[in-house]
N, C-alpha and C positions, 0 to 999 in steps of 0.2 A: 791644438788638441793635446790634452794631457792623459799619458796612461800612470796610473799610482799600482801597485802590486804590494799587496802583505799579507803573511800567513799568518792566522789568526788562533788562537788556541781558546777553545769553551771549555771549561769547567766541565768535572763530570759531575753527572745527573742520574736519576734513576730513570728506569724503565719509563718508557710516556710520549708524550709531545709537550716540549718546551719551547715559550715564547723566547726569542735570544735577539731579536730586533734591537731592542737597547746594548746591550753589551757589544753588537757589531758593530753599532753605529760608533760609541766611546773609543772606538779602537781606529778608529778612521777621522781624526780630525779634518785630514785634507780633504773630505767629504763638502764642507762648508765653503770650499773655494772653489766650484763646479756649480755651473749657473744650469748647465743641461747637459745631458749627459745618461751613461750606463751605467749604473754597479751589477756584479755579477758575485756571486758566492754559489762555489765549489766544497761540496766537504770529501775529502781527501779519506774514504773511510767506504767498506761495502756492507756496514753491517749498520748504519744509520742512514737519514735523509734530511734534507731540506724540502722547506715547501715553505707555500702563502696560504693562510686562510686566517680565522677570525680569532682577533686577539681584545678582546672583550670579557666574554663570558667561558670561566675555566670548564664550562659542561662542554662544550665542543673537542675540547682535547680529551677530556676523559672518552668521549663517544666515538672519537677517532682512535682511541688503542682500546678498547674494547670491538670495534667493528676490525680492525685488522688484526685482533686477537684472534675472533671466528673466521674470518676468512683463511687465513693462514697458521692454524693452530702447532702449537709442539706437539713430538713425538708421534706426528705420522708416521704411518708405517709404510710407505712408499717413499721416505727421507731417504738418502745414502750418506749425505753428508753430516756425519752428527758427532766426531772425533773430541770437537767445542762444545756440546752440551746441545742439549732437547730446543736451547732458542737461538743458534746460529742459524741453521739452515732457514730457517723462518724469520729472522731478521735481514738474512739474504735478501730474500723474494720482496717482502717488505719495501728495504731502502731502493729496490728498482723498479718497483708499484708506483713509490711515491718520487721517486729521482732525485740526482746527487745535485744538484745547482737549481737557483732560481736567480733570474737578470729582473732589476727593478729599475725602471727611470730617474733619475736623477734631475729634479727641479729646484732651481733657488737656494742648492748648498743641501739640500734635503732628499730623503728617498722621496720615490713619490706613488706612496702606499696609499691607499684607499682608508677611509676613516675607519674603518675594523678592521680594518688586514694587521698582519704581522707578518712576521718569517718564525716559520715552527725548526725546531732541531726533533727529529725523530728521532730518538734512542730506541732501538730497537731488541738490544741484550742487555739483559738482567744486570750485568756488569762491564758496559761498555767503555769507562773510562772516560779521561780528556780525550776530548775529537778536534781536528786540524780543520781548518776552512781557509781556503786559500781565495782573499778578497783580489776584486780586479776592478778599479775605478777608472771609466772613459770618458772624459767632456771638456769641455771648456767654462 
């Protein structure tokens, strides 16, 4: 059994859901020598998220930060925490909606995503920055 560990740095991005599957994957050669196996990605951040969903068609992301637009709008007036601006506190709640890691199988040197799937980066502040994702590879 082989564990690999690396912290991974993503590009800053705007406000959204971005597809970053490829980028993580380029960053992980040792990926390719795991026959079977875990990957797991953590992002190291409470103001974004990781997730899996459909990495096809860009209307799903769009529908995915407009539906958690409405759900968790800026400048509620029941916020306390708002020192960061109208979309901290709301990127909060957000990134623990949608949770900091997602664990994918590792088949054949490959993740082993489903033909639409991806791995989204949910940027969830207006001006989030580079985000840290700290990769953790488990197989043989």
């Amino acid at each position: 059994m082989q564990f690999i560990q690396k912290r991974l740095r993503l590009p800053a991005v705007g406000r959204g859901f971005h597809l970053v599957t490829d980028l993580l994957v380029a960053e992980l050669p040792e990926l390719e020598n795991l026959r079977m196996g875990t990957a797991h990605f953590f992002i190291q951040h409470t103001s974004a998220s990781l997730s899996i969903n459909e990495n096809a068609d860009p209307t799903v992301r769009h529908d995915f930060e407009q539906f958690f637009n409405r759900t968790v709008p800026e400048n509620a007036p029941y916020f306390r925490h708002t020192m960061e601006g109208p979309d901290d506190m709301p990127a909060h709640i957000k990134a623990s909606l949608l949770g900091h890691a997602v664990s994918i199988p590792i088949s054949n040197g490959e993740l082993a995503l489903g033909t639409w799937q991806g791995i989204y980066l949910g940027e969830h502040r207006n001006h989030g920055g580079r985000r840290w994702v700290l990769a953790t590879l488990m197989g043989q």
